[in-house]
N, C-alpha and C positions, 0 to 999 in steps of 0.2 A: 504494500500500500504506500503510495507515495504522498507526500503533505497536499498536492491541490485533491487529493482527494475528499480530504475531509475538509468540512466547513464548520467555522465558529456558529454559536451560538448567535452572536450579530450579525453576521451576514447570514443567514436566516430569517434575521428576524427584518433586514433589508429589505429580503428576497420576497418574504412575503407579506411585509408591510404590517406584521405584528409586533406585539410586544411578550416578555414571557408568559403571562397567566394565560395569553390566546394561543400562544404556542402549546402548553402544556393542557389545555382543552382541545387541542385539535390530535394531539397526541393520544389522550386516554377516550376520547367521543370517535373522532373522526380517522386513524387510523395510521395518523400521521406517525416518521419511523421514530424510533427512540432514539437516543444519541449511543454512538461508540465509546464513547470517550466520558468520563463524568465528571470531573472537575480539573481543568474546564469544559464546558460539554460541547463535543464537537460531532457532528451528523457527515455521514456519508453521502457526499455528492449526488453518484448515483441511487440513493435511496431516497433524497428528497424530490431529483429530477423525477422520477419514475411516479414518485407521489403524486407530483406535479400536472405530468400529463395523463396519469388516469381521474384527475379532479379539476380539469381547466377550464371550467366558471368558475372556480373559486376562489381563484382572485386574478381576475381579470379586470 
């Protein structure tokens, strides 16, 4: 696994224009992935892409 693989917690929360208590609801409701990493919490790229385009109305 190479570092642009994983994504911070911020650029996350950029990416989809939340903040953490939406992120951490969309994680335990919505399906969203968990992080790899836990302090500091870092999410796998391809896990949030993939999230991404099987939910794209949802934040479009």
């Amino acid at each position: 696994m190479q570092q642009s693989d994983l994504m911070t917690q911020e650029e996350v929360f950029k990416l989809i224009s939340k903040k953490r208590t939406a992120l951490y609801r969309l994680r335990k409701k919505e399906g969203f992935p968990e992080p790899v990493l836990q302090y500091p919490s870092q999410y796998l790229r391809s896990d949030v892409d993939d999230w991404l385009s099987r939910n794209p109305n949802r934040f479009s």
